[in-house]
C-alpha positions in Angstrom: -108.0 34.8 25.8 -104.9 32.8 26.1 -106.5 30.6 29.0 -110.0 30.0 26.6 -107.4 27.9 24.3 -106.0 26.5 26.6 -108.8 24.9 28.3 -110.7 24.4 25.0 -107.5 22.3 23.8 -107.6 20.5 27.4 -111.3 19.6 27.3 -110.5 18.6 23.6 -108.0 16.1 25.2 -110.2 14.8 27.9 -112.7 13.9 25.7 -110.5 12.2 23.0 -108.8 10.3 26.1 -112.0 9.2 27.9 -112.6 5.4 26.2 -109.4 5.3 23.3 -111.8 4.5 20.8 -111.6 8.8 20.2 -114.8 10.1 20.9 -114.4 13.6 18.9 -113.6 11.2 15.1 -116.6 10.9 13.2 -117.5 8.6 9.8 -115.9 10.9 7.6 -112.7 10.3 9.2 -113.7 6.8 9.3 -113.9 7.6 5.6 -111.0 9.0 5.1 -108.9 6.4 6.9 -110.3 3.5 4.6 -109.1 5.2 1.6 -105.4 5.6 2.7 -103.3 3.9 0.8 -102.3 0.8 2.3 -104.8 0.9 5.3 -107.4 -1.7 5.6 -110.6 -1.2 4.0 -114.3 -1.0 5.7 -114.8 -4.6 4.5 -111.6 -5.9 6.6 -112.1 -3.7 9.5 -116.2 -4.7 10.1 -114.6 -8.3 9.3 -112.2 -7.9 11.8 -114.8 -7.0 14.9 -115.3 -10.3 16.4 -111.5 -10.5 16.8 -111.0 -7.3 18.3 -113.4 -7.6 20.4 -112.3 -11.7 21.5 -108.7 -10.5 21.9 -110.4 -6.8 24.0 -112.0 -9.4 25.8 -109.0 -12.1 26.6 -106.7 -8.9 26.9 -104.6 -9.6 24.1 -104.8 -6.7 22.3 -103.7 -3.7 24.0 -105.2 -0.9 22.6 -108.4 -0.6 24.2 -108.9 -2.0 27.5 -111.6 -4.7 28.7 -113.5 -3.0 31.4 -113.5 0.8 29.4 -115.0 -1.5 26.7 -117.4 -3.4 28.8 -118.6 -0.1 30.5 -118.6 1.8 27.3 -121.4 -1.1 25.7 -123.6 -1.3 28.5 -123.8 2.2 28.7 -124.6 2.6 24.9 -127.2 -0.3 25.8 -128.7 1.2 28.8 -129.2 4.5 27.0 -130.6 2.6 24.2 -133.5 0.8 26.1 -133.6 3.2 29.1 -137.4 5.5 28.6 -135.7 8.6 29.5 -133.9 9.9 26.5 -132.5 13.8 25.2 -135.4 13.4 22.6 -138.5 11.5 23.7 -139.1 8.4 21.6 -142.7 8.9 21.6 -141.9 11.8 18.8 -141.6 9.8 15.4 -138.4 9.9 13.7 -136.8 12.5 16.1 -137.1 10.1 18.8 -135.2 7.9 17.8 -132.2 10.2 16.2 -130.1 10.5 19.4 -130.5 6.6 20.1 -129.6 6.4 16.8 -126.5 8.6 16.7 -125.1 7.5 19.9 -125.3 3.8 18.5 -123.4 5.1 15.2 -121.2 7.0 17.1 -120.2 3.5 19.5 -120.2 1.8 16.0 -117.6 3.9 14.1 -115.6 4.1 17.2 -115.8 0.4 17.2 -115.2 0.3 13.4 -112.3 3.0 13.8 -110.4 0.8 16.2 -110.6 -2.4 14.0 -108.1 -0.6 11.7 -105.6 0.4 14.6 -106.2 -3.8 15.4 -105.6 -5.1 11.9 -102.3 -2.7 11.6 -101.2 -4.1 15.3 -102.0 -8.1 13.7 -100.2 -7.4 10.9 -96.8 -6.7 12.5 -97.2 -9.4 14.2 -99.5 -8.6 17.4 -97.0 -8.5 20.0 -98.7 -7.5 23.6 -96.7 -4.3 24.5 -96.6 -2.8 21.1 -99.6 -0.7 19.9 -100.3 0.3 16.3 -99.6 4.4 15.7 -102.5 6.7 15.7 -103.2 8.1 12.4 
């Protein structure tokens, strides 16, 4: 029983450690986060996307690196155009939920992230330093 948790807790980690942009958080944590006090609201962290994702891009910003980015959205994008799918697209409405859910999940991710950025901006930005994880 012992070993079940333990490699529940260690597939729990893989999965929150495979792209940094914490796969297993969904919008209600996204939620949650924009109505701590003091953290930026949803406004300022959608605002704030085409900055993370210049200074992701220049490699400025530490927090999420270029390439795991890169691969990340043209995975989303090939899965998104690609005719084989987990529900056929041909069925209405159903089809189109795992596209759908996949492209919120990279989104809020995305979204998620743009908070840990505006934190690391505001103190300041410096290259080594990375916001805390809340």
């Amino acid at each position: 029983m012992g070993k079940g948790k333990a490699s529940k807790g260690a597939a729990a980690a893989r999965m929150r450690g495979l792209d940094g942009l914490a796969v297993t958080r969904s919008a209600w944590g996204l939620y949650r986060e924009t109505r701590r006090p003091g953290a930026p609201g949803l406004s300022a962290r959608v605002g704030a996307l085409p900055r993370l994702l210049r200074d992701v891009l220049l490699r400025r910003y530490p927090g999420v690196g270029p390439g795991k980015l890169l691969v990340l959205a043209f995975a989303v994008a090939v899965y998104l155009v690609s005719p084989i799918d987990v529900l056929p697209d041909f069925i209405p409405v159903i089809g189109w939920s795992d596209d759908t859910g996949l492209l919120l999940w990279f989104l809020v991710g995305l979204t998620r992230e743009s908070g840990r950025y505006l934190e690391w901006a505001g103190r300041g930005g410096t290259v080594g330093e990375l916001p805390a994880d809340s």
